[in-house]
C-alpha angles and dihedrals in degrees: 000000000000089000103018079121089059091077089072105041155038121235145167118195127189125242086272092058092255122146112253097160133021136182145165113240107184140166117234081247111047118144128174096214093053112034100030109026098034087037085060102052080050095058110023106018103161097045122109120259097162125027097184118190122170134198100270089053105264116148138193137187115203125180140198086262088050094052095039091058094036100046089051082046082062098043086049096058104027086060090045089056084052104257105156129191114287098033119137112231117192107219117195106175117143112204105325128129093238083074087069082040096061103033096061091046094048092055092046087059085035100238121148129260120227103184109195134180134249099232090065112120124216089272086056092051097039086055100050096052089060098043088050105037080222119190108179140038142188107192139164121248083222126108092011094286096137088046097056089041101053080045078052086056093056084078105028129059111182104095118119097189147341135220129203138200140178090027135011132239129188113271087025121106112224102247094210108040086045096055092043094069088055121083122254097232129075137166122260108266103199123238129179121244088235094051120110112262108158139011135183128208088236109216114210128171097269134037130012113307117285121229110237105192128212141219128197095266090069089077097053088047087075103062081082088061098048102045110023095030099034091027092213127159138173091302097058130116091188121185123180111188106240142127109236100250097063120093089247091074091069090044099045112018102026114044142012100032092066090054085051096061096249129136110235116235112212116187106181110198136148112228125017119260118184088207103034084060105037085058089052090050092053089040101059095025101235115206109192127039149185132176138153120260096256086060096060101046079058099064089041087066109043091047128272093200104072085062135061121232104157085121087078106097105174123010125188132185137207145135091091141023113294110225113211102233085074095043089059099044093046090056097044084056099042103011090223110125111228112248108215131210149188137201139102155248082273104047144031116244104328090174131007151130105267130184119314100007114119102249114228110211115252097008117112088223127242127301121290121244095247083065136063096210136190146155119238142182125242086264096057093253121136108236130220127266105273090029125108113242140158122273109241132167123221108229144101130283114262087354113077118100109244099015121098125280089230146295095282115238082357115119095150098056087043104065089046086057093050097042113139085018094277130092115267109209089193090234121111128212135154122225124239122224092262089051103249109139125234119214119236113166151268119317095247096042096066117115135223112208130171089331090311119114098218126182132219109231107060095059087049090057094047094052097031079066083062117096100228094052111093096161135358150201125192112186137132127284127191119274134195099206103016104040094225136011140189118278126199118203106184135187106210114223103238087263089071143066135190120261139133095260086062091047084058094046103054085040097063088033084065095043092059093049106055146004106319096243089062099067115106112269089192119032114186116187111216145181092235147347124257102248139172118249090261082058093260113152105243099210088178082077107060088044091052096050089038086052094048093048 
């Protein structure tokens, strides 16, 4: 199945095997479901797509035969309980294989996959079924999560029907059992490529969660992920570390690594345990793997030598800045050097380090070939090498393969993102003269200071290589004389305490590091960081409550 993703695109590679073009070639009526998960149980129909192990032990192999009858088990029933194309279906899953069961039956009826995370409370919930209008969901017992939403329903009254799994609970339909009475065929019902499959409350540091909408070429989008980012073929076991309701599950457990050929390694677990998954990783000899950075500082702490992990044969980050200091530790232990990537919850890999390509630490890599990308300032205009400017994609509105639909009932949020006539991804870089991106910041995180434009993450970096840094925060604070000036908010390893000599310490680090009128002028030592429920940072926090102190 070495070229099976060659039916859905077009590509050049170099003599070394590295990506120089790539482009969508689909047809009006693709369909992952259908032409790549249902192609596959047709080919290869014993092999392998989800090997799902969770933390007492249990263990399931699932192959393409097994998710092409399920999910039209799914489709089956979900059309027979009156679930029609278009509908949106929250779906709250964890970990657990039903989530792969009902994603790829939703898209064969073309309804429409919310995926949704555990951790939301009854307002989120609350909030998500009006925006939404949502009719249908699929949810664990676990964690409380049919508890909070049936509190959700005490003030909304549009759901149709819920289904329940891993537990019951009285009102709630149980989802496998349910499935199980319906056949594993179905006929093809046809969608168009352009028609909305999938959206994400996308949570960003200010403001309630935007919906980014979907159409069907997202999917496809992702081949590019699977086998030119991940760099997977028919020999992977390829895990990426996400809940299921993040939008890394669709770029690293639900798409392209199928079309590549992979088997998907799912480890369901409830909290994360740098140990716990570092075993499972040696135990079941993992071969492809992709984290974010937080992830791997947390194996370098708790000690990554009292595990093997010479199976990995290729490993990739992404979902926040990669400070060098990881990626270096993380090569001298492994010797595998840490491919990083960037994109969104609206997007697949807008800019990356793809196969091949010579990975500098700490840059995001250069743009990948399903994207014209550039970086632009707030007056549309393209800036120069060396200069910060915002990442933007060329492309059309509700048009370009592997970008979002739209920002569903959101007008206002659609015209900022199309400003210029190309699409703003609200995160800033500057390019190097070899054409690998830095990353900066967000657009609203960068800081004036005394006449300089400084970005956040830089500074984090310098002081996250100090000992005594566990966690950090740069943003502006209130100045009398300068206007702003640079804040440090810092989370102490438990070797460390506060105190003014510290202060002292990371300032100077910092000053040795970098220009002079970056260091931290305030420095405040704190428990935790103020984060959204996906684990961002939310850095209009701290300047809110700086502002209100």
């Amino acid at each position: 199945m070495k070229d099976f993703y060659k039916r859905f695109v077009k590509e050049e590679l170099d003599d070394e095997g590295r990506l120089l073009k790539f482009e969508l070639d689909l047809k009006d009526n693709f369909n992952f479901s259908y032409d790549i998960v249902d192609e596959l149980a047709e080919i290869q129909p014993e092999k392998t797509a989800i090997l799902w192990v969770n933390e007492a032990g249990e263990e399931h192999h699932f192959t393409y035969r097994d998710l092409k009858e399920e999910s039209s088990r799914v489709a089956n029933m979900m059309l027979a309980h009156g679930v029609k194309k278009g509908d949106f279906v929250l779906a709250v899953l964890k970990r657990h294989y039903e989530f792969w069961f009902l994603a790829y039956g939703l898209m064969k009826i073309g309804a429409v996959l919310i995926p949704a995370t555990n951790q939301l409370s009854t307002k989120d919930y609350i909030y998500r079924f009006n925006a939404a209008d949502i009719k249908y969901v699929v949810a664990t017992a676990e964690n409380d999560v049919a508890a909070k939403i049936d509190a959700a329903c005490e003030k909304y009254d549009g759901l149709a029907e819920k289904f329940i799994t891993h537990g019951s609970r009285e009102g709630w339909t149980d989802f496998l059992p349910e499935i199980a009475k319906y056949p594993a065929e179905r006929e093809r019902i046809e969608t168009n490529i352009y028609e909305p499959m999938l959206m994400y409350f996308s949570s960003g540091t200010t403001g309630q969660p935007k919906m980014a909408l979907h159409n069907y070429t997202i999917a496809a989008a992702h081949i590019l992920t699977g086998k030119h980012w991940h760099h997977l073929d028919d020999d992977s076991l390829h895990l990426t570390v996400s809940e299921t309701g993040w939008a890394k599950c669709a770029w690293g457990k639900m798409f392209g690594q199928y079309a590549a050929g992979a088997t998907t390694f799912i480890y369901d677990f409830d909290r994360f345990d740098p140990d716990a998954l570092m075993k499972v990783i040696q135990d079941y000899k993992v071969t492809s793997f992709c984290a974010p950075p937080t992830m791997y500082r947390f194996f370098i702490k708790a000690g990554m030598e009292k595990y093997d992990l010479s199976s990995i044969k290729y490993s990739c980050i992404a979902g926040e800045a990669l400070n060098p200091a990881v990626y270096n530790k993380w090569y001298e232990y492994t010797g595998l050097k840490l491919m990083e990537g960037f994109g969104q919850s609206e997007s697949a890999v807008i800019v990356g380090n793809l196969y091949g390509m010579e990975p500098k630490p700490g840059s995001m890599g250069k743009p990948t070939p399903l994207y014209k990308v550039a970086l632009m300032d707030g007056d549309g205009n393209l800036v120069k090498q060396g200069e910060v400017g915002e990442i933007v994609v060329y492309g059309e509105e509700g048009r370009t393969m592997g970008l979002l639909k739209e920002y569903y009932r959101n007008p206002a949020e659609n015209e900022r993102a199309w400003k210029y006539g190309v699409y703003h991804t609200g995160d800033t870089a500057y390019m190097d003269e070899d054409g690998y991106y830095w990353y900066v910041g967000r657009t609203d995180d960068l800081i004036k200071a005394s006449g300089y434009r400084i970005g956040p993450f830089e500074i984090e970096s310098i002081l996250m290589e100090h000992p005594a840094v566990m966690e950090c925060a740069i943003t502006a604070a209130a100045d009398p004389i300068r206007g702003n000036v640079v804040k440090a908010t810092i989370v102490l390893t438990k070797d460390y305490k506060p105190s003014d000599e510290l202060v002292k310490e990371l300032q100077n680090y910092v000053k040795k590091s970098t220009a002079p009128y970056k260091y931290p002028r305030v420095v405040e030592f704190v428990d935790e960081l103020p984060k959204t429920v996906s684990g961002k940072i939310k850095r209009s926090t701290i300047r809110k409550n700086d502002a209100e102190k």
